[in-house]
BAKOL-860534 format. One record per atom (N, C-alpha, C, O): residue number from 0; residue in three letters; atom name; x, y, z. Coordinates in pm, 1 decimal. Layout:
<pts>
k / r / a / xx / yy / zz
NUM / ALA / CA / X / Y / Z
...
</pts>
This chain:
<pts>
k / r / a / xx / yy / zz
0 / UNK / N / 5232.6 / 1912.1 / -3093.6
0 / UNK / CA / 5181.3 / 1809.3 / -3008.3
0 / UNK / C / 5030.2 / 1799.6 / -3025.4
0 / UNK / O / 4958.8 / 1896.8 / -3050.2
1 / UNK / N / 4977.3 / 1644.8 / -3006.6
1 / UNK / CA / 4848.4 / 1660.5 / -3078.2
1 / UNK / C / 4758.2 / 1627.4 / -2921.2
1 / UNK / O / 4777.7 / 1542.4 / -2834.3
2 / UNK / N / 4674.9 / 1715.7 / -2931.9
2 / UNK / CA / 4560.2 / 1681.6 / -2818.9
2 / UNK / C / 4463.8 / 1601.7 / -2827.2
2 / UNK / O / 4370.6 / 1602.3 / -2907.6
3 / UNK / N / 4492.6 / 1510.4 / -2717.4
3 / UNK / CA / 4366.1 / 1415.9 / -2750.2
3 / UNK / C / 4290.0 / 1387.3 / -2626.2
3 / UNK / O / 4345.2 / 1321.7 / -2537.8
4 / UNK / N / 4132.1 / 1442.8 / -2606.2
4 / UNK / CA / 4056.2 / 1475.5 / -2522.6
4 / UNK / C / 3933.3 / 1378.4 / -2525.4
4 / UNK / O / 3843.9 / 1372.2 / -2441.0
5 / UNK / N / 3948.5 / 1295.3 / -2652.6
5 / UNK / CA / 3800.8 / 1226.9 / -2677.8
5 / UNK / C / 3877.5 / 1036.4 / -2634.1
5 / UNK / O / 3986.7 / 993.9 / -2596.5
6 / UNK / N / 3752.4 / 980.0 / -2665.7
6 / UNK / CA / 3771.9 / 834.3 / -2676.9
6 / UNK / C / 3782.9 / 783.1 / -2808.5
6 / UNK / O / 3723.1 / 826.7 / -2906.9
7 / UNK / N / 3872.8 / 676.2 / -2804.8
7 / UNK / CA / 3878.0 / 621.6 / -2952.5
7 / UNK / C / 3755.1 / 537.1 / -2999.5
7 / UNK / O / 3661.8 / 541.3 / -2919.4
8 / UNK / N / 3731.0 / 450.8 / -3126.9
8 / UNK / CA / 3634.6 / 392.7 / -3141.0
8 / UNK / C / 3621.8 / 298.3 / -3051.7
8 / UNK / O / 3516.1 / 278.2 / -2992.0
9 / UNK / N / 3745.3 / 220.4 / -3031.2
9 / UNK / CA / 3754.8 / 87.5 / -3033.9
9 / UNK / C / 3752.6 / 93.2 / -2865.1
9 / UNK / O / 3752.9 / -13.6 / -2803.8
10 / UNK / N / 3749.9 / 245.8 / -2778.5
10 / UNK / CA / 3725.8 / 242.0 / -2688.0
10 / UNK / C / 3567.6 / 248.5 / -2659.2
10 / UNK / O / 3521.9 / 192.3 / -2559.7
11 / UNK / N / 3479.2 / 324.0 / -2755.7
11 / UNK / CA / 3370.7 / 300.1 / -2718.6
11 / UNK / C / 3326.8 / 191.4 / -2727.4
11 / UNK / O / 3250.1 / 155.4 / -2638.2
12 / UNK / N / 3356.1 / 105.3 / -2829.4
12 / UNK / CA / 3333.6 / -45.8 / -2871.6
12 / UNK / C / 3308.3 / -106.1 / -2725.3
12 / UNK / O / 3208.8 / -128.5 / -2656.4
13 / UNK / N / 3458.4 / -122.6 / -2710.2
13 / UNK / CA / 3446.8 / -202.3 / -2569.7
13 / UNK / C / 3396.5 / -201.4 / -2424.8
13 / UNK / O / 3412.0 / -266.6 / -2321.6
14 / UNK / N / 3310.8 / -66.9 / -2480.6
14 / UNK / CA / 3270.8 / -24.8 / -2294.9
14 / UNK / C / 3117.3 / -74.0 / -2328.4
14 / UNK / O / 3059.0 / -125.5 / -2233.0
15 / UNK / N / 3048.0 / -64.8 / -2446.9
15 / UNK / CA / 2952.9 / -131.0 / -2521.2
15 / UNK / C / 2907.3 / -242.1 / -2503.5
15 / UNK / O / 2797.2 / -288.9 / -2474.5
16 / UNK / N / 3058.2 / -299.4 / -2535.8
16 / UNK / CA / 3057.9 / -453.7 / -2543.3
16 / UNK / C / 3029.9 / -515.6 / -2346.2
16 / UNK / O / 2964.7 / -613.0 / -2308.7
17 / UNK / N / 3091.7 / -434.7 / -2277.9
17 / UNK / CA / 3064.2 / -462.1 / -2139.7
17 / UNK / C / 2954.5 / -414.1 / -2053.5
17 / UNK / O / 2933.9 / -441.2 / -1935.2
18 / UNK / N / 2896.1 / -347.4 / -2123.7
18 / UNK / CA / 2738.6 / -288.5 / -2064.2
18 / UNK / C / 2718.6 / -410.9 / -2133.5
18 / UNK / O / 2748.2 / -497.3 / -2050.9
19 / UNK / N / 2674.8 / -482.6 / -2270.7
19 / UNK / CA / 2642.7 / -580.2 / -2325.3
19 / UNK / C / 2614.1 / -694.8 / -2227.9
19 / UNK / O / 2505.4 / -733.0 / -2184.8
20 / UNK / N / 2757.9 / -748.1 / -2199.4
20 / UNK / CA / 2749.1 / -847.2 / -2100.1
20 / UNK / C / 2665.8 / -818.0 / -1987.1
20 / UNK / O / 2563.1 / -882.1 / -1964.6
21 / UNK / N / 2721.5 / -688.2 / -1888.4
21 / UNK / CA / 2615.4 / -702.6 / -1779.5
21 / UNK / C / 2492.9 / -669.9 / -1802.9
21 / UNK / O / 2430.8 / -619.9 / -1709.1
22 / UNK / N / 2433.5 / -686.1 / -1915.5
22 / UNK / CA / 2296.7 / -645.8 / -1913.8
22 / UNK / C / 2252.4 / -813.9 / -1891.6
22 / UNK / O / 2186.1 / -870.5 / -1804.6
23 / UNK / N / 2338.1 / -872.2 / -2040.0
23 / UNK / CA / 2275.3 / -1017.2 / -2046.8
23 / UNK / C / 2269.2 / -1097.1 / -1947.7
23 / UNK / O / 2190.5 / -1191.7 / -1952.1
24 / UNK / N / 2372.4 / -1070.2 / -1808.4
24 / UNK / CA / 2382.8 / -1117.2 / -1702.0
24 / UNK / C / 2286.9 / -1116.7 / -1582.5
24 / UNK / O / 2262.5 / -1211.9 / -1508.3
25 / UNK / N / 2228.3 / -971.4 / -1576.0
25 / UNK / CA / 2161.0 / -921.3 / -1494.3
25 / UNK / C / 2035.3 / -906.7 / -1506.7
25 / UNK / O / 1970.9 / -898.7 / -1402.1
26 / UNK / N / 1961.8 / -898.8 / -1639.3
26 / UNK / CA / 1831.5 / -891.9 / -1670.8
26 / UNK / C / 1770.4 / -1057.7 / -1609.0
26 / UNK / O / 1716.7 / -1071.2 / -1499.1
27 / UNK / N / 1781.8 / -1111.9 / -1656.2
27 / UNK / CA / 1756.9 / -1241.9 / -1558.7
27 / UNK / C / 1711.7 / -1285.1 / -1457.8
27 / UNK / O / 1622.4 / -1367.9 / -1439.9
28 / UNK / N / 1772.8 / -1229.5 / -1388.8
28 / UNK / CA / 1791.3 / -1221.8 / -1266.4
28 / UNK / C / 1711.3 / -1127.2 / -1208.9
28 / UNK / O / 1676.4 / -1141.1 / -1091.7
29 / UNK / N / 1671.8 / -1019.1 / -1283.6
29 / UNK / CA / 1596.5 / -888.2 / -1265.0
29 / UNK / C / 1471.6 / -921.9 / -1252.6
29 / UNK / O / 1393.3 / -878.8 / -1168.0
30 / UNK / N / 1442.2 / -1028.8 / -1368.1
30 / UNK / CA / 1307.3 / -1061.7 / -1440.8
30 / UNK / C / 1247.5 / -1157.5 / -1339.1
30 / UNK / O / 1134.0 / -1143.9 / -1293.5
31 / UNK / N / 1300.2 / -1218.8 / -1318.7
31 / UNK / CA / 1295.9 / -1345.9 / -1198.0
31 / UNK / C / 1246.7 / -1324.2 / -1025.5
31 / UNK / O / 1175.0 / -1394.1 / -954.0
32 / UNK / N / 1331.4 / -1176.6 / -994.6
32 / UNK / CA / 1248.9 / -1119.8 / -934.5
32 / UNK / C / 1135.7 / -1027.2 / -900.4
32 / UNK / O / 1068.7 / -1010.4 / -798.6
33 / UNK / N / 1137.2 / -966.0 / -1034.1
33 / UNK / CA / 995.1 / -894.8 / -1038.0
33 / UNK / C / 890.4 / -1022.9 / -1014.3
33 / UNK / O / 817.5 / -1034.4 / -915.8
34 / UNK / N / 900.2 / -1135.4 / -1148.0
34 / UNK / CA / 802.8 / -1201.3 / -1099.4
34 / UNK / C / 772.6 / -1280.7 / -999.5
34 / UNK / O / 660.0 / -1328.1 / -983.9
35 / UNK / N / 914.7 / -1311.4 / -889.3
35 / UNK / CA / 845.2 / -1366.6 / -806.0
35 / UNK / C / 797.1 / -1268.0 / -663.8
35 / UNK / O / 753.9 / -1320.3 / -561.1
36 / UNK / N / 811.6 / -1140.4 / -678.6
36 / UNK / CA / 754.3 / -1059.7 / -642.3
36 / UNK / C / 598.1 / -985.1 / -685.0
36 / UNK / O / 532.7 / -898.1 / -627.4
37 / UNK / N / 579.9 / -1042.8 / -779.8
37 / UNK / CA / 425.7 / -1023.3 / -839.8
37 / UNK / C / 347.3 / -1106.7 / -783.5
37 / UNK / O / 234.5 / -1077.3 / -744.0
38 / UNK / N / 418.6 / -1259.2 / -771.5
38 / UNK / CA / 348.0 / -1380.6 / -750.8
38 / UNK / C / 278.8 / -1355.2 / -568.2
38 / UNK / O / 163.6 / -1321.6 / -541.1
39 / UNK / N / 373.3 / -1379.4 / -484.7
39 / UNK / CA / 415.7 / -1348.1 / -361.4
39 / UNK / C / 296.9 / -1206.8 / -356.3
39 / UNK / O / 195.4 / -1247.2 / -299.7
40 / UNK / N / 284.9 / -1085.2 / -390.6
40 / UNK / CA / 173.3 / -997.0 / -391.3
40 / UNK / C / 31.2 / -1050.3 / -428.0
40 / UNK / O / -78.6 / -1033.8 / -375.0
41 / UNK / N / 64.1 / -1105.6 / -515.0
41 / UNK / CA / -78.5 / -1167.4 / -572.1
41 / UNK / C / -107.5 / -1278.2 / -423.0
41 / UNK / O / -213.6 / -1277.4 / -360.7
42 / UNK / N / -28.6 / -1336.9 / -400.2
42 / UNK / CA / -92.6 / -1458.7 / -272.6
42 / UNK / C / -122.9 / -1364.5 / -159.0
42 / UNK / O / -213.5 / -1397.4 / -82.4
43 / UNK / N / -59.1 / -1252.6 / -138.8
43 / UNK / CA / -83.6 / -1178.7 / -0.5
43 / UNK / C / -247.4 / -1131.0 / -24.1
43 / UNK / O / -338.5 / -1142.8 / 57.8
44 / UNK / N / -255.2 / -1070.5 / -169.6
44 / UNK / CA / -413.7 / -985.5 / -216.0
44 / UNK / C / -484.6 / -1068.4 / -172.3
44 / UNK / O / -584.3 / -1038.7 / -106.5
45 / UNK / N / -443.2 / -1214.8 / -203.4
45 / UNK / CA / -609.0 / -1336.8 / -218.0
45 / UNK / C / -530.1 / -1350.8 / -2.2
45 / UNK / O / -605.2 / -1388.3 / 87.8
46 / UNK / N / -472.7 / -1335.8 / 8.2
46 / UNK / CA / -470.3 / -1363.8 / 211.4
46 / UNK / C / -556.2 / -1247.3 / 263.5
46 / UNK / O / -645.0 / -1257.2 / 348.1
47 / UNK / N / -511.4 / -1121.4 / 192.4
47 / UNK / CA / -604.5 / -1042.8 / 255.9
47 / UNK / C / -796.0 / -1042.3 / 243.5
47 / UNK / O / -878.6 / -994.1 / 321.0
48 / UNK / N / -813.8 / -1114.0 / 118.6
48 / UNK / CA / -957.5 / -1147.4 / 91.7
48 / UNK / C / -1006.4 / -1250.3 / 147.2
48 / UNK / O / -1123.8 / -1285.0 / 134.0
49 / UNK / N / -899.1 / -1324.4 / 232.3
49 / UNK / CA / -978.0 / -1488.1 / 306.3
49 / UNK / C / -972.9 / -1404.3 / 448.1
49 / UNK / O / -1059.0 / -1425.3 / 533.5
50 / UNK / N / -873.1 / -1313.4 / 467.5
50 / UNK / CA / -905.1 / -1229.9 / 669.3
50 / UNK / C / -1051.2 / -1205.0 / 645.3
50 / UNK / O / -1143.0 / -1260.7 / 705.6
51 / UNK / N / -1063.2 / -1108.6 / 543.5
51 / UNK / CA / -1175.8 / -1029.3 / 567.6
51 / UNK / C / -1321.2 / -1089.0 / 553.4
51 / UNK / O / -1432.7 / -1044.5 / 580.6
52 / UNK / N / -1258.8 / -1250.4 / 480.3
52 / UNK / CA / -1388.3 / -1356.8 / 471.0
52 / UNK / C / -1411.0 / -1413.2 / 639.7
52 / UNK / O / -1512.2 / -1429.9 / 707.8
53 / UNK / N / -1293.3 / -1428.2 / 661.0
53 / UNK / CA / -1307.2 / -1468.5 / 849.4
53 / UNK / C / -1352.4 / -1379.6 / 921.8
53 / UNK / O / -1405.5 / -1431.0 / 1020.2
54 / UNK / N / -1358.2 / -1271.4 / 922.7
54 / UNK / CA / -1422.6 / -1164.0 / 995.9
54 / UNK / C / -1576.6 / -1111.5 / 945.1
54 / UNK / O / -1667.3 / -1055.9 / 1007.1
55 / UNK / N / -1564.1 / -1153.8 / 807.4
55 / UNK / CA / -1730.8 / -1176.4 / 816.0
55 / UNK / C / -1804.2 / -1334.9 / 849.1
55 / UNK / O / -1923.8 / -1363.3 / 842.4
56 / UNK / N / -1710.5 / -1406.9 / 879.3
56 / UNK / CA / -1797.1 / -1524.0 / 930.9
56 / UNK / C / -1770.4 / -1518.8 / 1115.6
56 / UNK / O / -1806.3 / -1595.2 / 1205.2
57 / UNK / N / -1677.7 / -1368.8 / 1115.3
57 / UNK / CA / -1688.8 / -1369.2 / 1291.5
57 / UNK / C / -1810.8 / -1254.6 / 1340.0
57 / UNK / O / -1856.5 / -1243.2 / 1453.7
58 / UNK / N / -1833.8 / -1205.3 / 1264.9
58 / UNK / CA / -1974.6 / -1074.7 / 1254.9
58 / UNK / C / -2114.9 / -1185.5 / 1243.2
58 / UNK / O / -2214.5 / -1171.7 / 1314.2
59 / UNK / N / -2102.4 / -1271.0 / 1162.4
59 / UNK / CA / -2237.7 / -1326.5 / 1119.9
59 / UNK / C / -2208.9 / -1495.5 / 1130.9
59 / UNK / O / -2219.3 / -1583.8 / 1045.8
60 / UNK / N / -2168.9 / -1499.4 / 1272.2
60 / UNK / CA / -2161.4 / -1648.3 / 1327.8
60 / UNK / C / -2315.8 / -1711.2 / 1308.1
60 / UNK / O / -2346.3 / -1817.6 / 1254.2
61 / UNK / N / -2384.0 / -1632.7 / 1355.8
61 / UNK / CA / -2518.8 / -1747.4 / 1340.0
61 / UNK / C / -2556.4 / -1782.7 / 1148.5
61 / UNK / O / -2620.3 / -1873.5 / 1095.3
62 / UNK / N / -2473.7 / -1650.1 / 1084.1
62 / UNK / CA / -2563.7 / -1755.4 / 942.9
62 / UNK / C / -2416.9 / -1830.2 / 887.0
62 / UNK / O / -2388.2 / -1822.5 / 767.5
63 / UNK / N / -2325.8 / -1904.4 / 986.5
63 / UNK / CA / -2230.0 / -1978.8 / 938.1
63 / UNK / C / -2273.7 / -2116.6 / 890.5
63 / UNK / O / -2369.5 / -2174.7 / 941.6
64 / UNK / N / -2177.6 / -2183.5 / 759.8
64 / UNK / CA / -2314.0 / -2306.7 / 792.3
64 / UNK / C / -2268.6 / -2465.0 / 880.3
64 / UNK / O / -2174.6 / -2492.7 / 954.7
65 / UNK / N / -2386.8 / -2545.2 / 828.2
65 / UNK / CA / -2421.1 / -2640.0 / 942.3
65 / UNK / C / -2272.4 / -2715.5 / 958.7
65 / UNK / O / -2168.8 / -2666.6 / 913.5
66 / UNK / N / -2279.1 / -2843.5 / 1031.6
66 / UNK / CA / -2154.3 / -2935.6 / 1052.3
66 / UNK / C / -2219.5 / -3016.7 / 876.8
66 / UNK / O / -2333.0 / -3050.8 / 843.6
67 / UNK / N / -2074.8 / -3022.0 / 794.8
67 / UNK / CA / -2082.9 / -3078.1 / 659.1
67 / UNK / C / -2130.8 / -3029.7 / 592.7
67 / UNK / O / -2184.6 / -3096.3 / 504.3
68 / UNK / N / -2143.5 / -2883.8 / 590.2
68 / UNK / CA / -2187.6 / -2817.0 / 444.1
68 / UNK / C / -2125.8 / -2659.8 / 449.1
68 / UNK / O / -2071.6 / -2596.6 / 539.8
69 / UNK / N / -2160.2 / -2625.2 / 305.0
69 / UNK / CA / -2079.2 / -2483.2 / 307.6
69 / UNK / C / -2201.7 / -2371.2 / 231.5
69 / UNK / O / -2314.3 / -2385.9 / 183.9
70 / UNK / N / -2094.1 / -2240.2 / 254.6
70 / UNK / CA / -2194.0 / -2156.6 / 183.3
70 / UNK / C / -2072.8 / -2085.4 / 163.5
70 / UNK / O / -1962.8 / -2100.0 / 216.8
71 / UNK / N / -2131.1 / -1969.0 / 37.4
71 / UNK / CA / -2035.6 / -1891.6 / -59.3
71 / UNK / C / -2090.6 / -1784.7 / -71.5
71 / UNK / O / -2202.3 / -1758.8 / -116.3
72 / UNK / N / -1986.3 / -1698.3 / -18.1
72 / UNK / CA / -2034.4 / -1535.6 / -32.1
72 / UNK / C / -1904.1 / -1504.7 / -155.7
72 / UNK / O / -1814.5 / -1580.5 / -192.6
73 / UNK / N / -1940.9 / -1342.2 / -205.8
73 / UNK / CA / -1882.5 / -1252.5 / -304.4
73 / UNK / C / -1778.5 / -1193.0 / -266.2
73 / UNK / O / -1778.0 / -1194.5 / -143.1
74 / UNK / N / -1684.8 / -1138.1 / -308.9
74 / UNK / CA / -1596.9 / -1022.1 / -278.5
74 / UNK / C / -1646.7 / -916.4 / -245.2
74 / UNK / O / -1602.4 / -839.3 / -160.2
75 / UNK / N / -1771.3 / -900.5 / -328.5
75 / UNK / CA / -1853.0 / -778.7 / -319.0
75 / UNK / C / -1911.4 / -746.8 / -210.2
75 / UNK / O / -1921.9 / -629.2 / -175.4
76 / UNK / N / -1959.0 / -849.5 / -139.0
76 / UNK / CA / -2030.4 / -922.3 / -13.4
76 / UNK / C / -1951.2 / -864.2 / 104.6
76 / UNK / O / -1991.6 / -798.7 / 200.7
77 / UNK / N / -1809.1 / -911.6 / 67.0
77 / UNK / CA / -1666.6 / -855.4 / 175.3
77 / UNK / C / -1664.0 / -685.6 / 233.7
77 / UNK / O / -1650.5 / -635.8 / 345.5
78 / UNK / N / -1687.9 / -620.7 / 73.0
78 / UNK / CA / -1648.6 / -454.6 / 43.2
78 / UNK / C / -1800.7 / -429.0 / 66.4
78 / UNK / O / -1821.8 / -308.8 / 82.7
79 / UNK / N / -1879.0 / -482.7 / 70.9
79 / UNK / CA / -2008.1 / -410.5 / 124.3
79 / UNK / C / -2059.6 / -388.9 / 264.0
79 / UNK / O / -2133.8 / -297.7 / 300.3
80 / UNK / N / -1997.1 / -510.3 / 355.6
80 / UNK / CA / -2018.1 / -476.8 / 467.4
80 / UNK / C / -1870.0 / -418.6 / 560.0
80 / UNK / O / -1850.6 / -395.1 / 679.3
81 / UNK / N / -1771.6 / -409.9 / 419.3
81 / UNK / CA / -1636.8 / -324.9 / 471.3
81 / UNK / C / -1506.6 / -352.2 / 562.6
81 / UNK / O / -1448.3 / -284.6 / 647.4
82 / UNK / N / -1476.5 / -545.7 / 480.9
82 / UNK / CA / -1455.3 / -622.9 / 561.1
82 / UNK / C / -1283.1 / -623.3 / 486.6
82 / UNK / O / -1176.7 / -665.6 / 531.9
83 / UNK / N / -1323.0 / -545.7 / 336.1
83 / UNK / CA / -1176.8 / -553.6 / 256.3
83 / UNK / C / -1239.2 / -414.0 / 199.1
83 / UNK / O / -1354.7 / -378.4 / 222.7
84 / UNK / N / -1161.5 / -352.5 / 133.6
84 / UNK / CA / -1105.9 / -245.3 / 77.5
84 / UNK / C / -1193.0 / -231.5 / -76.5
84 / UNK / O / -1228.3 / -326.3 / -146.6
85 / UNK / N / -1206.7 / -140.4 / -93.6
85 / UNK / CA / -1255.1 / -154.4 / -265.0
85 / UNK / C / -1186.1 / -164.1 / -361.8
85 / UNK / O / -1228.3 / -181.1 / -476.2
86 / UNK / N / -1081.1 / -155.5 / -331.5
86 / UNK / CA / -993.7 / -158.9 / -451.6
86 / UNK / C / -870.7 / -234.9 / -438.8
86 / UNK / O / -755.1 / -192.9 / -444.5
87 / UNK / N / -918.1 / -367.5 / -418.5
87 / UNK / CA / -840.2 / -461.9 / -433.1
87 / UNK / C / -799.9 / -559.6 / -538.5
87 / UNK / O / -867.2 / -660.9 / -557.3
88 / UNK / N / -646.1 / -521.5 / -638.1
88 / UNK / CA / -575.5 / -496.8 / -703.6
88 / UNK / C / -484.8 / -627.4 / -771.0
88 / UNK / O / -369.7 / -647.0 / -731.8
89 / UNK / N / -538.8 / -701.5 / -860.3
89 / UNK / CA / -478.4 / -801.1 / -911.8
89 / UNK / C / -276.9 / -766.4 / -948.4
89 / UNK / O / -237.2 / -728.8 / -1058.6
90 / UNK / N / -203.8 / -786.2 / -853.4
90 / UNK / CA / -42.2 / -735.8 / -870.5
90 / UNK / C / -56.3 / -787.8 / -1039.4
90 / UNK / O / -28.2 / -702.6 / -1123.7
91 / UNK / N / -85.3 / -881.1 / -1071.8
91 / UNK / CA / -14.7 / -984.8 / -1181.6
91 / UNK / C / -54.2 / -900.1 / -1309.5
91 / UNK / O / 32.5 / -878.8 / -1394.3
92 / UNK / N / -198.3 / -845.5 / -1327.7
92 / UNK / CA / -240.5 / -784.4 / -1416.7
92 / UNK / C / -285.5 / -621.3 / -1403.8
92 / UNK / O / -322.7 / -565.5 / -1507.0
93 / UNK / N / -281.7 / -544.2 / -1274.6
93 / UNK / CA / -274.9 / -457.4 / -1248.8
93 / UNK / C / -452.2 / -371.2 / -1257.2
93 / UNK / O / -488.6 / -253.7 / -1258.9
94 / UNK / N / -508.2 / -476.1 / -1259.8
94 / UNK / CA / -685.9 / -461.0 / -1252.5
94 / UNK / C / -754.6 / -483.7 / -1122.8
94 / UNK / O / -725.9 / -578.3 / -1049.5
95 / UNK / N / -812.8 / -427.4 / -1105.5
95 / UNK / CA / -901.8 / -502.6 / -967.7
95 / UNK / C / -956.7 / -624.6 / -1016.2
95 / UNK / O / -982.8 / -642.1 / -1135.2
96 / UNK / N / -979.4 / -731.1 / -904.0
96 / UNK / CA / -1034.5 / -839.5 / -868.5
96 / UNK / C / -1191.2 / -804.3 / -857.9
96 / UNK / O / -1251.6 / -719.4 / -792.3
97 / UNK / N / -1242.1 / -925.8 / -969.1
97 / UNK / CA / -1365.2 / -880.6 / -992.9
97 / UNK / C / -1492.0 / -910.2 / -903.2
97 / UNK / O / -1524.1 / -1022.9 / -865.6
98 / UNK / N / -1554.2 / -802.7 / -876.6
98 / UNK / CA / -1724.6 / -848.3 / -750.4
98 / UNK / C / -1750.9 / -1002.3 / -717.4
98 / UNK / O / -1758.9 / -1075.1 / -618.4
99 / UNK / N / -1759.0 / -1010.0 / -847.2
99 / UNK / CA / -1820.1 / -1182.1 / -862.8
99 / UNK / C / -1722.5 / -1295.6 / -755.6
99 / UNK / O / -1767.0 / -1402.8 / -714.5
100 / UNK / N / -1596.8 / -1247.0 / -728.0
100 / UNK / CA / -1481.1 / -1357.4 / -709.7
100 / UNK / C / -1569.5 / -1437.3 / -575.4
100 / UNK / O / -1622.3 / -1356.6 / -498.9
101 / UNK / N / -1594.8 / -1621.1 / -532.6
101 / UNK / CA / -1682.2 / -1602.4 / -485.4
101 / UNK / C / -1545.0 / -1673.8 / -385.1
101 / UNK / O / -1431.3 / -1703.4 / -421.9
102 / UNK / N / -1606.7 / -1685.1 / -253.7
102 / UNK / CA / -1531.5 / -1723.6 / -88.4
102 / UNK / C / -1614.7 / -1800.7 / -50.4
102 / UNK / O / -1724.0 / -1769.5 / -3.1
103 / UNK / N / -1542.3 / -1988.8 / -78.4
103 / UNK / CA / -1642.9 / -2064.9 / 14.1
103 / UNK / C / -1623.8 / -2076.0 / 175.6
103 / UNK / O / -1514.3 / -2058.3 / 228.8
104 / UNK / N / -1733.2 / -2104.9 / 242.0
104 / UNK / CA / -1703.6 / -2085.5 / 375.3
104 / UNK / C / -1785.3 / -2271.9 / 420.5
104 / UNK / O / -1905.2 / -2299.8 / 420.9
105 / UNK / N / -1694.5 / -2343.2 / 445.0
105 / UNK / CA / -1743.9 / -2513.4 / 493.3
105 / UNK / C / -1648.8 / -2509.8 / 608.6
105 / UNK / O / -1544.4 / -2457.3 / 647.2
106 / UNK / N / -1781.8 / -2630.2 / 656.7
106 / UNK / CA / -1772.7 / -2640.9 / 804.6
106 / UNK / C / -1742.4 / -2789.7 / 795.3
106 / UNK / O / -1798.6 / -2866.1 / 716.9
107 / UNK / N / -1647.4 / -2823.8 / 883.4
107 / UNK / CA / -1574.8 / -2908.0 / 839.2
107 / UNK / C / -1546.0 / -2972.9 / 989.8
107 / UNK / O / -1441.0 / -2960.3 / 1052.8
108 / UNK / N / -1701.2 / -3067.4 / 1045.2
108 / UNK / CA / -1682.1 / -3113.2 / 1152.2
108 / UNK / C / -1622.5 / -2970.9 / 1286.0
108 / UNK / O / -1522.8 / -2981.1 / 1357.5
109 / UNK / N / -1688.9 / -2890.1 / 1284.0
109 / UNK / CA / -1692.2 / -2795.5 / 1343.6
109 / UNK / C / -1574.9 / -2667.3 / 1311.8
109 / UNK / O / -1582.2 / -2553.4 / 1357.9
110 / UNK / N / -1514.0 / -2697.2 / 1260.3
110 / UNK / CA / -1365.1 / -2640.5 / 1174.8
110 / UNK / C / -1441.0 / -2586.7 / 1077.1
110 / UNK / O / -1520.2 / -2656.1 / 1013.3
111 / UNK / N / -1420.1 / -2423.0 / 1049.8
111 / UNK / CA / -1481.9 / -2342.7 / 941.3
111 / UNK / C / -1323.0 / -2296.2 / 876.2
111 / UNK / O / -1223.0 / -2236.0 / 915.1
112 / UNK / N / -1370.1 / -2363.4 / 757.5
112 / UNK / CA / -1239.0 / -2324.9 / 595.6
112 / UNK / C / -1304.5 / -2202.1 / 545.9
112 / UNK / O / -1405.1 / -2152.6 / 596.7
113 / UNK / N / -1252.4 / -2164.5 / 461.7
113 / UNK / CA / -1222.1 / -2011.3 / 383.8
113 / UNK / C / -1151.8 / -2088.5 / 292.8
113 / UNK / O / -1059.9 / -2163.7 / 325.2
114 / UNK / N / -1209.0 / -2065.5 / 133.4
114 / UNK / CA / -1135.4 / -2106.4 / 57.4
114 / UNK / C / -1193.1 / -1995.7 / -44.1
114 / UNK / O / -1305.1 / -1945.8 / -33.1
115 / UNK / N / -1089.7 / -1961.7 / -155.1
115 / UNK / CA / -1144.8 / -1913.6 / -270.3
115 / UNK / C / -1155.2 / -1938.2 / -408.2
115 / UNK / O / -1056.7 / -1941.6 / -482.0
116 / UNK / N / -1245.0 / -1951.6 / -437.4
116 / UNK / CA / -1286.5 / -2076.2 / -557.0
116 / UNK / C / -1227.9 / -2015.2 / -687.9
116 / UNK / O / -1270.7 / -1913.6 / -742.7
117 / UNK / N / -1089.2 / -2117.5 / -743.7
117 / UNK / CA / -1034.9 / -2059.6 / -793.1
117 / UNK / C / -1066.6 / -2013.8 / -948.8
117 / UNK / O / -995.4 / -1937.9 / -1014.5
118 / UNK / N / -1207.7 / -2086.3 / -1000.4
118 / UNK / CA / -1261.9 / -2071.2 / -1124.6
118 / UNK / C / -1313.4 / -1912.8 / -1101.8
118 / UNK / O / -1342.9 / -1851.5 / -1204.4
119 / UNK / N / -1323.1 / -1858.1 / -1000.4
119 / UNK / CA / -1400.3 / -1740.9 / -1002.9
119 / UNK / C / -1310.4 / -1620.0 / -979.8
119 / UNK / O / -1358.0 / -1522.7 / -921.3
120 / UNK / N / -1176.7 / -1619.1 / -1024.1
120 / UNK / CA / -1105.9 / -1556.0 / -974.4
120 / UNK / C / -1056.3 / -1467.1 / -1115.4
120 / UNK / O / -964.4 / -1508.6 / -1186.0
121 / UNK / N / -1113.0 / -1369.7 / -1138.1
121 / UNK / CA / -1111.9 / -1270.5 / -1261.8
121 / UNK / C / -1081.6 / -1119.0 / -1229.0
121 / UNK / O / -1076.9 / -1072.2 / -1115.2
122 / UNK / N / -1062.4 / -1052.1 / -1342.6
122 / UNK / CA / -1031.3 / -880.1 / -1337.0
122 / UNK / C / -1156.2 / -803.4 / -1329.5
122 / UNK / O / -1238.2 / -886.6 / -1368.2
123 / UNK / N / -1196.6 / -736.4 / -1313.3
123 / UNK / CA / -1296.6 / -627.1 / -1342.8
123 / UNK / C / -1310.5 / -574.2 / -1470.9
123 / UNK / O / -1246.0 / -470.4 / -1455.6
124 / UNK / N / -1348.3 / -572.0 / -1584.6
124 / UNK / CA / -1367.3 / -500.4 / -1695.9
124 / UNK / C / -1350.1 / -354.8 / -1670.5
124 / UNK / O / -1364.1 / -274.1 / -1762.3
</pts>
């Protein structure tokens, strides 16, 4: 009588062939949510850099500016008077967000915006 303890080829074949499929099925789907979980991090990083722009325009109300005009502070500006974190972390590219990134602050008929100017929005070397 012959013992047979192993798998045949044509059994490994096919278990192959079905990891195969669920990979092609599932990677997709995988990929799709990493990135829209990168994206979604990345918008929270730049939310947490417009709080900490509002709380320095709630510290330094008098140098807010006039009715119809704006002014633009740094990131650096933020982490210097300790309004955000230093090491705040581009999700998408895994670098910090660079000093320079600048935060306009307009007054807008008495309504003060926070915006962040999106040409200035780079990694740190």
């Amino acid at each position: 009588m012959k013992n047979k303890n192993g798998f045949t080829m044509v059994e490994l074949l096919a278990v192959l062939v079905v990891l195969a499929v669920i990979t092609a099925i599932t990677m997709p789907v995988i990929t799709s949510t990493l990135k829209s979980s990168r994206e979604s991090s990345y918008d929270r990083q730049l939310d947490v850099i417009i709080d900490g722009a509002k709380s320095y325009g709630a510290k330094n109300i008098g140098n807010l500016p006039s009715i119809g005009s704006s002014k633009t502070i740094t990131l650096r500006d933020l982490k210097d008077e300790g309004f955000v974190e230093e090491d705040i972390t581009n999700p998408e590219t895994k670098k910090l967000f660079a000093d320079t990134m600048e935060i306009r602050i307009s007054n807008n008929n008495g309504d003060i915006e926070y915006t962040i100017v999106e040409s200035t929005i780079e990694d740190q070397e």
